[in-house]
PDBQT receptor file of N, H, CA, C and O in Angstrom, charges set to zero:
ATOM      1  N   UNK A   1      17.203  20.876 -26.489  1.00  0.00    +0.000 N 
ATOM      2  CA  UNK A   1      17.704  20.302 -25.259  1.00  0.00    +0.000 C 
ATOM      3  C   UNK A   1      16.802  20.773 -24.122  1.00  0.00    +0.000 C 
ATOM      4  O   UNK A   1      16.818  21.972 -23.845  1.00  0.00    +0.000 OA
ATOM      5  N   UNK A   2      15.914  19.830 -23.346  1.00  0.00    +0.000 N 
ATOM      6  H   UNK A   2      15.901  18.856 -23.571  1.00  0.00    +0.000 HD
ATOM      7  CA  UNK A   2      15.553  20.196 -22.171  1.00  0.00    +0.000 C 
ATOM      8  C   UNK A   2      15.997  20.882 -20.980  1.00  0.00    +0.000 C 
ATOM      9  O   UNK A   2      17.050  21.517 -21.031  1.00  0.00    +0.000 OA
ATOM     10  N   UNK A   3      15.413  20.838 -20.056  1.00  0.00    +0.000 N 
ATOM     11  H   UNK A   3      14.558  20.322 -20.014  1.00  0.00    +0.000 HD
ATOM     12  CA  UNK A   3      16.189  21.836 -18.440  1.00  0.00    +0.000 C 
ATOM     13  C   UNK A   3      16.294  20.384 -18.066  1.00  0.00    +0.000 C 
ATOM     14  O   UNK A   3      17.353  20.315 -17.444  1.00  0.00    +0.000 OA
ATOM     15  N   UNK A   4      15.812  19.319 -18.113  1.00  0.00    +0.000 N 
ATOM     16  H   UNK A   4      14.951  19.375 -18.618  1.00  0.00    +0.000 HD
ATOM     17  CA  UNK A   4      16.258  18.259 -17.272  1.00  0.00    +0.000 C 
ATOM     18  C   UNK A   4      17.685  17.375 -17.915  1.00  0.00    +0.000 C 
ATOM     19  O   UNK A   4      18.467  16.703 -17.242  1.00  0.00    +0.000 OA
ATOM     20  N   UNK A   5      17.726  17.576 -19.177  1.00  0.00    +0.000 N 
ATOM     21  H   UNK A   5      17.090  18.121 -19.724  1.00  0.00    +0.000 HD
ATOM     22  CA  UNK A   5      19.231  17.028 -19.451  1.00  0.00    +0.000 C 
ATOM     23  C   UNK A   5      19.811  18.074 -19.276  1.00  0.00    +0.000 C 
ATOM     24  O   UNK A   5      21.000  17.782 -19.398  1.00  0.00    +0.000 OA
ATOM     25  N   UNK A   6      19.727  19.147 -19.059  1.00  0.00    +0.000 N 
ATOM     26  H   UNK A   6      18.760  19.384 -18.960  1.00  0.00    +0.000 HD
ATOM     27  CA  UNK A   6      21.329  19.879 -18.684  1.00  0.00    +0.000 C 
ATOM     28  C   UNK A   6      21.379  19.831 -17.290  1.00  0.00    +0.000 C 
ATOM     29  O   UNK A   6      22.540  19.819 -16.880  1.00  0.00    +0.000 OA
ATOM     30  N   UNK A   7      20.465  19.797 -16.355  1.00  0.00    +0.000 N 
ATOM     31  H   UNK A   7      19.522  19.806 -16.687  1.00  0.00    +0.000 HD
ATOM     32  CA  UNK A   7      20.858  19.175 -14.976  1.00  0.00    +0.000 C 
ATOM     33  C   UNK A   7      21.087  18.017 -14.518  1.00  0.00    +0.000 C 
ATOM     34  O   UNK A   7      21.557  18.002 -13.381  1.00  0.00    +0.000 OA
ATOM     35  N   UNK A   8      20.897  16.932 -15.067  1.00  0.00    +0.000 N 
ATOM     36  H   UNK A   8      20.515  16.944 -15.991  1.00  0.00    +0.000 HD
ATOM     37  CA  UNK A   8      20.910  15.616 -14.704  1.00  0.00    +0.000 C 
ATOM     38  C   UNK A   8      22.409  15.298 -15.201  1.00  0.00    +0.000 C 
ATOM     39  O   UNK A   8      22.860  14.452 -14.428  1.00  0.00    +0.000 OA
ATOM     40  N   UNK A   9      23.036  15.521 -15.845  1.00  0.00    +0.000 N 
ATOM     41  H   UNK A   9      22.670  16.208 -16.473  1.00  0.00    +0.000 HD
ATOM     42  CA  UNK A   9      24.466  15.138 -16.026  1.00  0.00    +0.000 C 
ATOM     43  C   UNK A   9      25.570  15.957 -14.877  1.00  0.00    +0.000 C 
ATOM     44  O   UNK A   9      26.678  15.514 -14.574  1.00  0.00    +0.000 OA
ATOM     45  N   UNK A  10      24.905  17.359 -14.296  1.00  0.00    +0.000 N 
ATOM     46  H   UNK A  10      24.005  17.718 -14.543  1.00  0.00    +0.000 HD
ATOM     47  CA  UNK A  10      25.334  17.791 -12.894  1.00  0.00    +0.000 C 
ATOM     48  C   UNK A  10      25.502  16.840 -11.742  1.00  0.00    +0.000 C 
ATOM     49  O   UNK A  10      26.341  16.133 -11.184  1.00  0.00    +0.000 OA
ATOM     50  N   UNK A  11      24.344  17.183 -11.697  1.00  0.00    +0.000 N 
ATOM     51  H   UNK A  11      23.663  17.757 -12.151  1.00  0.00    +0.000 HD
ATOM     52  CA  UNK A  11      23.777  16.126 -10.368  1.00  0.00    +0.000 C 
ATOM     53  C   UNK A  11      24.156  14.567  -9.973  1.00  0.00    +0.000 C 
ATOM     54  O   UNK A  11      24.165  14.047  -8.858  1.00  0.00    +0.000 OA
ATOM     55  N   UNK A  12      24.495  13.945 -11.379  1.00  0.00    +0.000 N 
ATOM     56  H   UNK A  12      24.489  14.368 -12.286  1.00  0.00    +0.000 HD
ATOM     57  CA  UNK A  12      25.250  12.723 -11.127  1.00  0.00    +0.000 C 
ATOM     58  C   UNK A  12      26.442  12.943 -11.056  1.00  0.00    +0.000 C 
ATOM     59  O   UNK A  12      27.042  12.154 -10.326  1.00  0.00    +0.000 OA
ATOM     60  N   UNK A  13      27.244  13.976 -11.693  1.00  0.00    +0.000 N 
ATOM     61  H   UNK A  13      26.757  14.616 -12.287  1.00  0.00    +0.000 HD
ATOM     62  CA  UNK A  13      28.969  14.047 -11.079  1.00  0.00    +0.000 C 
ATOM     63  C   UNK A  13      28.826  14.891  -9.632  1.00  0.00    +0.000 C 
ATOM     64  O   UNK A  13      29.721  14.998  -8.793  1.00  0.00    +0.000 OA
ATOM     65  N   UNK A  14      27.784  15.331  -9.570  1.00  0.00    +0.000 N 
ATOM     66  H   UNK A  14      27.057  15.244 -10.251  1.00  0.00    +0.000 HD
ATOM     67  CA  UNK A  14      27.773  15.832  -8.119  1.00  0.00    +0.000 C 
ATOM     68  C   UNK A  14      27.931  14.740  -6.858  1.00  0.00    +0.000 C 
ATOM     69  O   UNK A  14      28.522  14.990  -5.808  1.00  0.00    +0.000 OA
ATOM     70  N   UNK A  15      27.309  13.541  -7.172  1.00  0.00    +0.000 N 
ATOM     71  H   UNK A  15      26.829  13.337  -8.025  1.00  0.00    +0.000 HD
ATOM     72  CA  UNK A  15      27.251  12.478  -6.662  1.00  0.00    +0.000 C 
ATOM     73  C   UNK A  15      28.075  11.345  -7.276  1.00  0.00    +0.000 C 
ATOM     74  O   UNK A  15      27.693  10.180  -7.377  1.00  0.00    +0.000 OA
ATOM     75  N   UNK A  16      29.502  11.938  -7.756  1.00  0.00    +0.000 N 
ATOM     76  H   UNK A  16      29.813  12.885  -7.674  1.00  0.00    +0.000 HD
ATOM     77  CA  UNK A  16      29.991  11.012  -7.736  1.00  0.00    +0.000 C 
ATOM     78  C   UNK A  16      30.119  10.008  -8.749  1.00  0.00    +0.000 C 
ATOM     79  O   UNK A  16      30.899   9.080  -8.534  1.00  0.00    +0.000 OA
ATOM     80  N   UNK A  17      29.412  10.056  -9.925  1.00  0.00    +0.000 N 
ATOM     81  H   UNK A  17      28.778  10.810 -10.099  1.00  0.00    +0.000 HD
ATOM     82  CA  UNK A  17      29.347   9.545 -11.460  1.00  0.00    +0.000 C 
ATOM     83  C   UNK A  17      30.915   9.520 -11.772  1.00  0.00    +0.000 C 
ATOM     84  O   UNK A  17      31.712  10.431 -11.545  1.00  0.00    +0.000 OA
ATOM     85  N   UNK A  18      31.147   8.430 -12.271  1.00  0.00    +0.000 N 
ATOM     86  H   UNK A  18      30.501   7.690 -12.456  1.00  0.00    +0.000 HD
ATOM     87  CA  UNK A  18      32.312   8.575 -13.285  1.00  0.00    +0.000 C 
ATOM     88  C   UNK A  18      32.038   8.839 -14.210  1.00  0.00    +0.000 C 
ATOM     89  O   UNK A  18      31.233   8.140 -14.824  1.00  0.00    +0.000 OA
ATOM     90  N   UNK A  19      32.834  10.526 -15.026  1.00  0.00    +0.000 N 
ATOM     91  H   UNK A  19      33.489  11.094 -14.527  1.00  0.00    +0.000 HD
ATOM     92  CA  UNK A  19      32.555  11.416 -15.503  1.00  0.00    +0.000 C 
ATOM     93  C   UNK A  19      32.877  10.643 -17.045  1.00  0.00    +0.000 C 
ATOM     94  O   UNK A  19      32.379  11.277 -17.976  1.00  0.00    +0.000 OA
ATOM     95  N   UNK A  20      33.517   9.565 -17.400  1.00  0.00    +0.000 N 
ATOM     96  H   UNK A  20      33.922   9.051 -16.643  1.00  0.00    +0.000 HD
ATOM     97  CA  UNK A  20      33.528   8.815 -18.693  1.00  0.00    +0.000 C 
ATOM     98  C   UNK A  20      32.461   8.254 -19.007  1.00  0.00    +0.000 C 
ATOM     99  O   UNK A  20      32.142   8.243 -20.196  1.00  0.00    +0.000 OA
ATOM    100  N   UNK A  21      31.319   7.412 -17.663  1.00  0.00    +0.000 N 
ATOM    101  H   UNK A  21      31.578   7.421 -16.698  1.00  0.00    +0.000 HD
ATOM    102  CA  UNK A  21      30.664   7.213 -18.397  1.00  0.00    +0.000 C 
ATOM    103  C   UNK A  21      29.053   8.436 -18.676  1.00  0.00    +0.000 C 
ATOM    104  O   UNK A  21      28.082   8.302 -19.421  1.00  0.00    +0.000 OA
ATOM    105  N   UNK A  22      29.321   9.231 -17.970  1.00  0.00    +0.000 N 
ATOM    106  H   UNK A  22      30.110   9.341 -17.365  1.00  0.00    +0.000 HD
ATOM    107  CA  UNK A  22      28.594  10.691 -18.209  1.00  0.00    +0.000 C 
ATOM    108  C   UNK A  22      28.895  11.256 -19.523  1.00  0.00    +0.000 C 
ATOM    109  O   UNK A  22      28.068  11.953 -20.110  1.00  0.00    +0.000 OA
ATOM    110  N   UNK A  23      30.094  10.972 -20.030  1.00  0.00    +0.000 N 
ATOM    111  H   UNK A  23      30.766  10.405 -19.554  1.00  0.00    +0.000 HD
ATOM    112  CA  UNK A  23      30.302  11.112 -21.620  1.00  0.00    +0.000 C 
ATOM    113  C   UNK A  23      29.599  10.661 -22.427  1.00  0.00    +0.000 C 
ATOM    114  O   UNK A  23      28.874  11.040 -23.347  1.00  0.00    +0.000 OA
ATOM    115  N   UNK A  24      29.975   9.594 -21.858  1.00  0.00    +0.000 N 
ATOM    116  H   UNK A  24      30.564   9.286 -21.111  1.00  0.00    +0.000 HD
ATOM    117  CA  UNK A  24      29.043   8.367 -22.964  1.00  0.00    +0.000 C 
ATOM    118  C   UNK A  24      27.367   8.335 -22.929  1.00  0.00    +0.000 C 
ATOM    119  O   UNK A  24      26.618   7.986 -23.841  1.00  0.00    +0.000 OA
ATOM    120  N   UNK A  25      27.162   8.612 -22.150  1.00  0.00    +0.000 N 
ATOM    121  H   UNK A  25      27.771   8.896 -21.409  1.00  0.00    +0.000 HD
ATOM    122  CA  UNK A  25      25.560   8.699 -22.209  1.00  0.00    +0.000 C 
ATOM    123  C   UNK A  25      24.900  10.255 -22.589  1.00  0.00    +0.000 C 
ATOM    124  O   UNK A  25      23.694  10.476 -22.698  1.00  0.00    +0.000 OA
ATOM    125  N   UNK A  26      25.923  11.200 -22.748  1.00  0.00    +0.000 N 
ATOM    126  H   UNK A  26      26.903  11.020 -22.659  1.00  0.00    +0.000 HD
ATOM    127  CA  UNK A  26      25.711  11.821 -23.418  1.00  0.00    +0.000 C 
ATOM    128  C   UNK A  26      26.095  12.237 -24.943  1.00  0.00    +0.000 C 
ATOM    129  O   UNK A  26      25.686  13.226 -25.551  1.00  0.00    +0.000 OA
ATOM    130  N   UNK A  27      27.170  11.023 -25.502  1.00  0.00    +0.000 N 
ATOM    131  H   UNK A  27      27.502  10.220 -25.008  1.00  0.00    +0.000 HD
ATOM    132  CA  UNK A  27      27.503  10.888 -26.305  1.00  0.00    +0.000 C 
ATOM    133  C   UNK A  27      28.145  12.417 -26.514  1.00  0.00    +0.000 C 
ATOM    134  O   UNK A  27      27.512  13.337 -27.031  1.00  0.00    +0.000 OA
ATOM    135  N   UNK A  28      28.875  12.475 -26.250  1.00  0.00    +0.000 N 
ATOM    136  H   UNK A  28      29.390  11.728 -25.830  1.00  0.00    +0.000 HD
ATOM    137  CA  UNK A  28      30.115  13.623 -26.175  1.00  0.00    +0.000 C 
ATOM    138  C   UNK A  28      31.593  12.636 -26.544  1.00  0.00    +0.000 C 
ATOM    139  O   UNK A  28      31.978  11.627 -25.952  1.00  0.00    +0.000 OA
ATOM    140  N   UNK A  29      32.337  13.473 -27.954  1.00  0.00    +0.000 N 
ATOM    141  H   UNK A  29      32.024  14.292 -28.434  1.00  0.00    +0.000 HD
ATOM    142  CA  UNK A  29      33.157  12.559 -28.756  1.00  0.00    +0.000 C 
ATOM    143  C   UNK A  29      34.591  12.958 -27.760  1.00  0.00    +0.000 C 
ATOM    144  O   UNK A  29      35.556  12.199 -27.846  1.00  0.00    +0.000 OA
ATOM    145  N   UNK A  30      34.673  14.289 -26.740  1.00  0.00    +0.000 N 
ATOM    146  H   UNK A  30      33.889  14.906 -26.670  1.00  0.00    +0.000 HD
ATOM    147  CA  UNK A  30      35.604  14.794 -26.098  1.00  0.00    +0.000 C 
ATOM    148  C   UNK A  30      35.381  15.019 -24.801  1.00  0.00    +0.000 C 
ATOM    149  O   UNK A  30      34.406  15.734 -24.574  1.00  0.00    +0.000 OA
ATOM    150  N   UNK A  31      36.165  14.512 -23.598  1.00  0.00    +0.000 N 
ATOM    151  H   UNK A  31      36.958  13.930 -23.782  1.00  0.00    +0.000 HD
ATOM    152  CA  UNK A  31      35.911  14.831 -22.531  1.00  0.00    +0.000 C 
ATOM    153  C   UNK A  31      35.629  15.639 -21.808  1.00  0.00    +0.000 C 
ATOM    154  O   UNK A  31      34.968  15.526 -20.775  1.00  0.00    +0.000 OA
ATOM    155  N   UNK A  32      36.395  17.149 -22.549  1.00  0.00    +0.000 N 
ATOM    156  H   UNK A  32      36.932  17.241 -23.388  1.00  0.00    +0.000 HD
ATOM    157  CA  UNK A  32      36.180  18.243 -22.132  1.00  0.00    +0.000 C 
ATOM    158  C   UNK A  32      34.982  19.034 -22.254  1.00  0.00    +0.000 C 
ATOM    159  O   UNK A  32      34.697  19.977 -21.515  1.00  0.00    +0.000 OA
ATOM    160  N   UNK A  33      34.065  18.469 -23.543  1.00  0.00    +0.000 N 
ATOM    161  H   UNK A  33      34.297  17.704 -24.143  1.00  0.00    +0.000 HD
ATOM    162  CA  UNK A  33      32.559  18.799 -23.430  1.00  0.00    +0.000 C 
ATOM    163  C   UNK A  33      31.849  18.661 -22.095  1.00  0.00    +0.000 C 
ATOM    164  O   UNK A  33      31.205  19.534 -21.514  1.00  0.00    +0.000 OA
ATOM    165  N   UNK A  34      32.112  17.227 -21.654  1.00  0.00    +0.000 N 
ATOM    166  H   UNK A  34      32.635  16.517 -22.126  1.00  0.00    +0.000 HD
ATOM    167  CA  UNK A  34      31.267  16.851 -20.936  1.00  0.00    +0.000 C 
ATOM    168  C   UNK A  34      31.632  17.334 -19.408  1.00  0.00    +0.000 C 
ATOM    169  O   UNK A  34      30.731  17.269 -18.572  1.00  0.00    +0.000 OA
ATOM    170  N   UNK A  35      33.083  17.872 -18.973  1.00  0.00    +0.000 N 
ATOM    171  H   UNK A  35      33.815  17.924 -19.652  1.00  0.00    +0.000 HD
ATOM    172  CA  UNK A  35      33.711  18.963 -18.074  1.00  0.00    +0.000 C 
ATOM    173  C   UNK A  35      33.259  19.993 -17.785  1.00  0.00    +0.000 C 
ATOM    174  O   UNK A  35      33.531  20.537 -16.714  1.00  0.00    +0.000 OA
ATOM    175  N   UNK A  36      32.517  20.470 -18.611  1.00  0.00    +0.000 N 
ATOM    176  H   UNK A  36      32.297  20.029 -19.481  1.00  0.00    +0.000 HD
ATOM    177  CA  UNK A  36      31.822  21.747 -18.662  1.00  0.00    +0.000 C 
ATOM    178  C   UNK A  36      30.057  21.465 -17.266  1.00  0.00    +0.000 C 
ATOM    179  O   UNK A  36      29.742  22.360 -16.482  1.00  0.00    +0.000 OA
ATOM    180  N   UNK A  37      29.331  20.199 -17.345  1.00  0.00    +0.000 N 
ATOM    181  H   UNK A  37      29.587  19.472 -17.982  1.00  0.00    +0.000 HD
ATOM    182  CA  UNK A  37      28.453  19.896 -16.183  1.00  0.00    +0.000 C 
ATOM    183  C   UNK A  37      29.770  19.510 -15.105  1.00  0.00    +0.000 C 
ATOM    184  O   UNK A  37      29.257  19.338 -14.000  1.00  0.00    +0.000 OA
ATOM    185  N   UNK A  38      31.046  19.341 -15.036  1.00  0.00    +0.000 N 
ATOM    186  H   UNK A  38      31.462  19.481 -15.934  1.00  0.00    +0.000 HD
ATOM    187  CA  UNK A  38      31.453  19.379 -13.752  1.00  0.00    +0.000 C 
ATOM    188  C   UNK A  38      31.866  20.531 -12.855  1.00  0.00    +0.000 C 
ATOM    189  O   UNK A  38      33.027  20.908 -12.697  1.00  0.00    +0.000 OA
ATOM    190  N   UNK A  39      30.928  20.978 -12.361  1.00  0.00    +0.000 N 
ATOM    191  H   UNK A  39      29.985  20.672 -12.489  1.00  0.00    +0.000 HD
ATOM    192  CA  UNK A  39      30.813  21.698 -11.171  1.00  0.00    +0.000 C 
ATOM    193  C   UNK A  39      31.641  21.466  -9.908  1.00  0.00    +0.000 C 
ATOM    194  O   UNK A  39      31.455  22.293  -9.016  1.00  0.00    +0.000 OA
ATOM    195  N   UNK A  40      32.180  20.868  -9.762  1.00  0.00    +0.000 N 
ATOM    196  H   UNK A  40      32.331  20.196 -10.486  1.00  0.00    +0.000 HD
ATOM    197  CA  UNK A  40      32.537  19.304  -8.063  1.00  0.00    +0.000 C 
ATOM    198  C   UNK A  40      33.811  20.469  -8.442  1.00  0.00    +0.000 C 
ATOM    199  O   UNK A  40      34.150  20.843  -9.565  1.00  0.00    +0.000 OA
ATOM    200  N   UNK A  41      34.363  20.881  -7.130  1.00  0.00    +0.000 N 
ATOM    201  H   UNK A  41      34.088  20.578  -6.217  1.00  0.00    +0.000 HD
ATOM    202  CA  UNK A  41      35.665  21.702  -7.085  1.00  0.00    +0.000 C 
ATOM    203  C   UNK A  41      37.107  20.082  -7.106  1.00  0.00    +0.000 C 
ATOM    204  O   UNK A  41      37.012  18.995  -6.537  1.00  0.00    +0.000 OA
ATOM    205  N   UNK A  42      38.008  20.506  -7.802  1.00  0.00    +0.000 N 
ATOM    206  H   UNK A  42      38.084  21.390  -8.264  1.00  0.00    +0.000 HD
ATOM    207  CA  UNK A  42      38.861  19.879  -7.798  1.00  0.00    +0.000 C 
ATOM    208  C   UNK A  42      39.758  19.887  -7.161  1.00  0.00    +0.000 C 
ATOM    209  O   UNK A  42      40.595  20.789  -7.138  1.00  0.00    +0.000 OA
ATOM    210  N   UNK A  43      39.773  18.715  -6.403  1.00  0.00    +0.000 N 
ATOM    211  H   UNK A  43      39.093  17.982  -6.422  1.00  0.00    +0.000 HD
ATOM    212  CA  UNK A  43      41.097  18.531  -4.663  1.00  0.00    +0.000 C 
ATOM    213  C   UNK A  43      42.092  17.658  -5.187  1.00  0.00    +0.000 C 
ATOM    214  O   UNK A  43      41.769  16.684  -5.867  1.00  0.00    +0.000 OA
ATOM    215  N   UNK A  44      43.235  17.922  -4.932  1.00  0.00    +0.000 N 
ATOM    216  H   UNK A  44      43.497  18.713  -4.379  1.00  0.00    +0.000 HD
ATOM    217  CA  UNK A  44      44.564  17.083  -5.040  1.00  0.00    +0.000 C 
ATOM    218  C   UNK A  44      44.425  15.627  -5.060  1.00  0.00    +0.000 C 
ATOM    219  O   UNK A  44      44.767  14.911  -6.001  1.00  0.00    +0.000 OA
ATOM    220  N   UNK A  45      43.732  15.107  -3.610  1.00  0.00    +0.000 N 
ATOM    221  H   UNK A  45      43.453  15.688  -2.845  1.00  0.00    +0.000 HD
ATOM    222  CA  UNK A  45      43.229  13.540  -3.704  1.00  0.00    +0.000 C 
ATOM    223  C   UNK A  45      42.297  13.345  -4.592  1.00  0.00    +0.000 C 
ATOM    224  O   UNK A  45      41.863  12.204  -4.438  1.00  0.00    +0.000 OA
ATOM    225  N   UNK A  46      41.631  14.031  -5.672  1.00  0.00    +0.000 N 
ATOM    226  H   UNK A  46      41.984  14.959  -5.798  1.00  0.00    +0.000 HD
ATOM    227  CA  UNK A  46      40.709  13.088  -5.834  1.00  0.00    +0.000 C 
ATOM    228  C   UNK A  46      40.973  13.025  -7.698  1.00  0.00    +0.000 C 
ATOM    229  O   UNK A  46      40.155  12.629  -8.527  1.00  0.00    +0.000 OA
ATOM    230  N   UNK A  47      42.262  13.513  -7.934  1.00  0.00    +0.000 N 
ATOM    231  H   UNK A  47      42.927  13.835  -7.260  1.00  0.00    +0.000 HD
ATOM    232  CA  UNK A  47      43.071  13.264  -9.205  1.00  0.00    +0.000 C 
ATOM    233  C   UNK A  47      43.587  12.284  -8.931  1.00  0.00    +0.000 C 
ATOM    234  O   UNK A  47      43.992  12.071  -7.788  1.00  0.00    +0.000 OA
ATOM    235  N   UNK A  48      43.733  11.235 -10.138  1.00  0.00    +0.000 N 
ATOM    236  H   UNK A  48      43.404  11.408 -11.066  1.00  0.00    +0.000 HD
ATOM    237  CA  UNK A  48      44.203   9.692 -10.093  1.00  0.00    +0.000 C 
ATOM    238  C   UNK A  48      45.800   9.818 -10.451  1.00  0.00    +0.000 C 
ATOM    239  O   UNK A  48      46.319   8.734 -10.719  1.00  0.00    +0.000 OA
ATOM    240  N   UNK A  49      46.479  10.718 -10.490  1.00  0.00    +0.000 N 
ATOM    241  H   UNK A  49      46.058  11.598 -10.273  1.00  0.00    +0.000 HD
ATOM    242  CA  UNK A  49      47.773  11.214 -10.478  1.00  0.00    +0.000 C 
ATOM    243  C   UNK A  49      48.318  11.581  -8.856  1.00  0.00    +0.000 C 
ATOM    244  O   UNK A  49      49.521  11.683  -8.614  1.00  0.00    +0.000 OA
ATOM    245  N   UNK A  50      47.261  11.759  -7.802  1.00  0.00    +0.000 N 
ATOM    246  H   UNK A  50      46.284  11.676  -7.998  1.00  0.00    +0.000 HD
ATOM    247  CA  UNK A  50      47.801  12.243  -6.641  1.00  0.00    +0.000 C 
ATOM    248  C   UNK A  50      48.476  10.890  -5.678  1.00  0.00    +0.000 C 
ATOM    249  O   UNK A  50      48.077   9.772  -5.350  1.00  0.00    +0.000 OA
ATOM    250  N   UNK A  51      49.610  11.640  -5.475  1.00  0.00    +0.000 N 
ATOM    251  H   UNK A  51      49.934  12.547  -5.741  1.00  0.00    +0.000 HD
ATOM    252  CA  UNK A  51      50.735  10.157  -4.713  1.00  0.00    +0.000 C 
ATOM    253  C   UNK A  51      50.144  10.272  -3.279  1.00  0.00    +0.000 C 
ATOM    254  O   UNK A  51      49.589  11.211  -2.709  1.00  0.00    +0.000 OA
ATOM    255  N   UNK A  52      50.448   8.999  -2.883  1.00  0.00    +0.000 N 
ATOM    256  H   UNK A  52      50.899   8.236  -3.347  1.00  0.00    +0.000 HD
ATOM    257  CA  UNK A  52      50.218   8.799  -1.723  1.00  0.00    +0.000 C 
ATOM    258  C   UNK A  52      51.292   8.318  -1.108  1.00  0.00    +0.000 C 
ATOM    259  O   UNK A  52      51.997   7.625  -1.841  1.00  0.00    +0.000 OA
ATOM    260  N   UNK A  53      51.799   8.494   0.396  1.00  0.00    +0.000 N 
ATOM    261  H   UNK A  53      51.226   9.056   0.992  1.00  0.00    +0.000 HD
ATOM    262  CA  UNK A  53      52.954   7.739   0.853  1.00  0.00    +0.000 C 
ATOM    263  C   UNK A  53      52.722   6.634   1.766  1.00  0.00    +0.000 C 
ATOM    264  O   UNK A  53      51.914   6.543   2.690  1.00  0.00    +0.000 OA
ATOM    265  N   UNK A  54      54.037   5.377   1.098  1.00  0.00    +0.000 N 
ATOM    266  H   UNK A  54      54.693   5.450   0.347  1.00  0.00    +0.000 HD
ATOM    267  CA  UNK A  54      53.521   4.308   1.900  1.00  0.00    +0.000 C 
ATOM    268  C   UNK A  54      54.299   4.329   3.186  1.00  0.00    +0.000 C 
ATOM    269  O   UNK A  54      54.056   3.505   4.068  1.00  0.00    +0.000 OA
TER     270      UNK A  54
């Protein structure tokens, strides 16, 4: 494994990649492999479970 594939799967969830298809192009059979390049701190809004009021 190179230094540029273990940073380049960073750097695109850094910016915002949807982290499924960062799976997939790394062909990772579990999500949580590919969790491990997410670095990005996790905020309440930006879980697809967080309510919003209308």
């Amino acid at each position: 494994m190179g230094f540029g594939y273990r940073l380049y799967p960073s750097y695109v969830l850094d910016h915002q990649a949807d982290i499924a298809k960062v799976q997939e192009w790394l062909g990772h059979a579990n999500i949580s492999t590919t969790r491990i390049y997410d670095h990005r701190k996790m905020r309440p809004e930006d879980s697809p479970t967080f309510k919003i009021n209308y």
